[in-house]
C-alpha positions as CSV (number, residue, x, y, z in Angstrom):
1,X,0.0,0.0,0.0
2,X,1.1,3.4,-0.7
3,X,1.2,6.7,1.3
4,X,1.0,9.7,-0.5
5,X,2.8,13.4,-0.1
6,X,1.4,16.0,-1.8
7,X,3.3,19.7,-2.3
8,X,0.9,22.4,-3.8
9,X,2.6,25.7,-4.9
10,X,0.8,28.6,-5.9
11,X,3.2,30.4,-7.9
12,X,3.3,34.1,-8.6
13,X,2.7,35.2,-11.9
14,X,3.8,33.0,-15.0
15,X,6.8,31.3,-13.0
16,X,5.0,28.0,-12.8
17,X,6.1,26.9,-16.3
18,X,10.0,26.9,-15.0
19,X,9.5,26.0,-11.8
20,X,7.8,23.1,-13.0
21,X,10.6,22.6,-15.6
22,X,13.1,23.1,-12.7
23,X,11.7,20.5,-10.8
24,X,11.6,18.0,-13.3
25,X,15.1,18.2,-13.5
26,X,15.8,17.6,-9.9
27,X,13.2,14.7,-9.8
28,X,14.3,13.1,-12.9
29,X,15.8,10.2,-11.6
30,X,13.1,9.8,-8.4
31,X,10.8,7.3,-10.2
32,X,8.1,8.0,-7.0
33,X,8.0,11.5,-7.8
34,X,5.0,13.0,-10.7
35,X,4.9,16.6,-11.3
36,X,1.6,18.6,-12.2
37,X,0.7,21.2,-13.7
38,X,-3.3,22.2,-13.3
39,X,-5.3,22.8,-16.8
40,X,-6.6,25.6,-17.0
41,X,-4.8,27.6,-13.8
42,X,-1.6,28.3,-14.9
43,X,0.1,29.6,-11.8
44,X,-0.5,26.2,-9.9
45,X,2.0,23.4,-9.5
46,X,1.9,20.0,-7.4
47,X,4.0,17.6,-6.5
48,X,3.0,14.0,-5.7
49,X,5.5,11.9,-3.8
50,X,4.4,8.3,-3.3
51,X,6.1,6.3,-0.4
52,X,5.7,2.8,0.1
53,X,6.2,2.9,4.1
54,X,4.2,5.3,6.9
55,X,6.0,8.4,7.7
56,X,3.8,8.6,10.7
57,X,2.6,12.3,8.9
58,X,5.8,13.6,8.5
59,X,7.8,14.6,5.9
60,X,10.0,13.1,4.0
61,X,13.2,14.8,3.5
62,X,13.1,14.8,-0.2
63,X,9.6,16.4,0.0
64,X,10.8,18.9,3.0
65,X,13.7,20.2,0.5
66,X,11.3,20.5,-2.1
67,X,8.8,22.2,0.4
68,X,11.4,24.9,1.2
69,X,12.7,25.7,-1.8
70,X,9.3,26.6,-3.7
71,X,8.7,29.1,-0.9
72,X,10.8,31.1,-2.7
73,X,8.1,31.1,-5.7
74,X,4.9,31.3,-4.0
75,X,2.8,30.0,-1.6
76,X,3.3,26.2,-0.8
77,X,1.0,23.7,1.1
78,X,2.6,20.1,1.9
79,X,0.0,17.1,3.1
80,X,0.5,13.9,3.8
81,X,-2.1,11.4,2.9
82,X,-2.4,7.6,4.4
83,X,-3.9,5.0,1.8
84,X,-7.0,3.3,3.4
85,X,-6.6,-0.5,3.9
């Protein structure tokens, strides 16, 4: 079963296209790490990170790096999500 982190940035201005480009990059070789952009909203970006064991609602540390460095581009909102059994 799979847990799921979620990172939400709402960018300021037309930044989301690099950021999400930026990210990309860094994530590349993460294979439980997809990248969104929302249709139709162009200044919003999220980040799903899929772990296979409980963080107990924490963090991970990939997804706490990732967390702080979109601040720097907007407002960002990190959730963790449990899978139901």
């Amino acid at each position: 079963m799979q847990n799921l982190e979620i990172i939400h940035l709402r960018s300021v201005g037309s930044l989301a296209e690099r950021v999400c480009d930026e990210i990309r990059a860094a994530v590349d070789q993460v294979k439980n790490v997809t990248v969104y952009r929302r249709d139709g909203l162009e200044t919003d970006v999220c980040i799903h990170i899929r772990h296979s064991s409980e963080l107990n609602g924490e963090p991970s540390q990939l997804g706490h790096q990732l967390a702080a460095a979109l601040k720097n581009y907007g407002l960002v909102e990190q959730t963790y999500w449990k899978a139901l059994a």
